[in-house]
N, C-alpha and C positions, 0 to 999 in steps of 0.2 A: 424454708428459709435457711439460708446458710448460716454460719458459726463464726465467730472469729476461731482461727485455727490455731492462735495462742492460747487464745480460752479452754479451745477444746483440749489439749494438750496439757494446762496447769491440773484440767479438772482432774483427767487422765492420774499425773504425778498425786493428786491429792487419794484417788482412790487406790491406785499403789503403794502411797503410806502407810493407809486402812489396814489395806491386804497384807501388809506385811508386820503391822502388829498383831492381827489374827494368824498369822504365819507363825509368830511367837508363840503364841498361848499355846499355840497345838505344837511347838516345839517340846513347850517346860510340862504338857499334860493338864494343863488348866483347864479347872471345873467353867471358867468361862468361856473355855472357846465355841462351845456349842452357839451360844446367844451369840456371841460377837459374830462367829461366821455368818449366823442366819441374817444377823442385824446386817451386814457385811454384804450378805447375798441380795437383801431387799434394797439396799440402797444403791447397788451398781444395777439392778432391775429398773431400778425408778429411772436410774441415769439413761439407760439403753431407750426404754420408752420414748421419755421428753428425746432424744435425738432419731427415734424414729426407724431403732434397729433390729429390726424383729429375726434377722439370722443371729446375732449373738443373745437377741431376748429369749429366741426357744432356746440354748444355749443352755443359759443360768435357769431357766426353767427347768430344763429335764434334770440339772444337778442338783438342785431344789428340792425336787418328784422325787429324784432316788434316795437321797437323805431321809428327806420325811417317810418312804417307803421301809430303809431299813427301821428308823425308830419304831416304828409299829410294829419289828419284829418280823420284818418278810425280807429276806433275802430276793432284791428284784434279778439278779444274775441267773441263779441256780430254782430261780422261781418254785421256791418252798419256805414254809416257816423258819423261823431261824430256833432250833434246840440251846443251843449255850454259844457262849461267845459273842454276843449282840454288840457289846461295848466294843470289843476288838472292831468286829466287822464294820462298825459305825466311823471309828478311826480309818481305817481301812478305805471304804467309799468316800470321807472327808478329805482325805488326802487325795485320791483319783479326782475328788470336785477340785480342789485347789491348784491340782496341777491345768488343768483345763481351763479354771477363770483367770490363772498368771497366764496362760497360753493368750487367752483373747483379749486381757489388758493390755500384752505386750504386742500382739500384732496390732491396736486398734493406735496404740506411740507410735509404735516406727510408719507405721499408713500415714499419720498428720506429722511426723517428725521428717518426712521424704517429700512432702508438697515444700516445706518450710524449705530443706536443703535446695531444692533444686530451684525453688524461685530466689535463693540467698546468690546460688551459682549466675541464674539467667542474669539477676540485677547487677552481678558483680560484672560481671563480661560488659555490660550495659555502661556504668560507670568511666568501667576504661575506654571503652570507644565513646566517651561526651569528652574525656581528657582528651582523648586525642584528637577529637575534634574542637577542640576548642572552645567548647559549649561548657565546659565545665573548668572550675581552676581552685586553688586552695583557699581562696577567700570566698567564692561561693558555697562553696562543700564546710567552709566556715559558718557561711549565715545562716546553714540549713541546720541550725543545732537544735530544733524544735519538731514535732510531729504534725502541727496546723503548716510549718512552713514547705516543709519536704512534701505536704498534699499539694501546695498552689504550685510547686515547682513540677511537681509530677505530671498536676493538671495541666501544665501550660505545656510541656514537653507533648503531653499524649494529644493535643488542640492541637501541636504545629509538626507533628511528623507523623506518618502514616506506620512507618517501621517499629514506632514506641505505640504507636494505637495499639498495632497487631501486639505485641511481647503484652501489654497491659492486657489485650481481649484473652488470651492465652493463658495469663498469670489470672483472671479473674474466672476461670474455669473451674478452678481449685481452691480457690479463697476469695472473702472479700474484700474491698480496696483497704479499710484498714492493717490488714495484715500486710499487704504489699508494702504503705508508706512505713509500718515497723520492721519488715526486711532490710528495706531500703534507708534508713534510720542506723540499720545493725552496718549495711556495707558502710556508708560513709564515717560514721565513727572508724571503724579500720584506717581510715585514711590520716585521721588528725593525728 
């Protein structure tokens, strides 16, 4: 089942906030950041799950595995017991996790933040060719000030022309019709 790709997106920004107060704590040497990251780690696990992502779930797995490897005093790299330095080497491997799970939060943004740009683009070129056709004018693009209204409008446009069917079957590739009528929401506000 698809997503709203706003949704997925807000969730996205809500786990980047996480990450970035555990970003802290391992800034200032905090006795908490060990809990927070792991807390940190299992709750963007659970997240990948429910959305059914098992390349980024082995992902936050293996950096999981290796954390909990060094704790136990095994260096998983140099595949031997760890003699002294364990705290270092634990910072050490926490930091190499951290750069990795901002690696995969950020690519997982800009992946649903480039569906949203490029349907924000296709709908705007769309807008302008209904003004220029006359199918559209400032007191319409007026009445559409609502999200139920901009779907009946939507609906009726993609009923009576086969060129907005197609742009709509295209745009619903990538997201669901909700997200289209909140694109299309964002372009015409532009306009008022």
């Amino acid at each position: 089942m698809q997503e709203l790709v706003h949704h997925t997106i807000q969730k996205i920004q809500e786990l980047l906030e996480h990450f970035n107060k555990v970003q802290e704590l391992y800034l200032s040497k905090s006795f908490d950041f060990d809990g927070q990251f792991e807390a940190f780690l299992h709750e963007f696990l659970d997240y990948l799950k429910t959305k059914g992502n098992t390349t980024y779930e082995s992902e936050v797995l293996k950096v999981m595995n290796m954390i909990s490897t060094v704790k136990r005093g095994f260096n998983p790299v140099q595949m031997e017991k760890i003699a002294s330095g364990k705290r270092e080497l634990l910072w050490g491997f926490s930091f190499n996790g951290m750069e990795s799970i901002h690696g995969f939060l950020m690519e997982m943004y800009a992946k649903e933040k480039k569906k949203l740009d490029e349907a924000e683009e296709i709908l705007s070129g769309l807008v302008v060719s209904l003004y220029q056709n006359g199918i559209l004018d400032d007191k319409i693009v007026n009445d559409l000030n609502s999200v139920p209204k901009i779907e009946v409008f939507w609906n009726s446009l993609v009923n009576q022309n086969t060129q907005i069917s197609g742009i709509n079957k295209k745009l619903r590739l990538s997201m669901i019709s909700e997200d289209i009528f909140l694109v299309l929401e964002k372009v015409l506000l532009k306009l008022l």
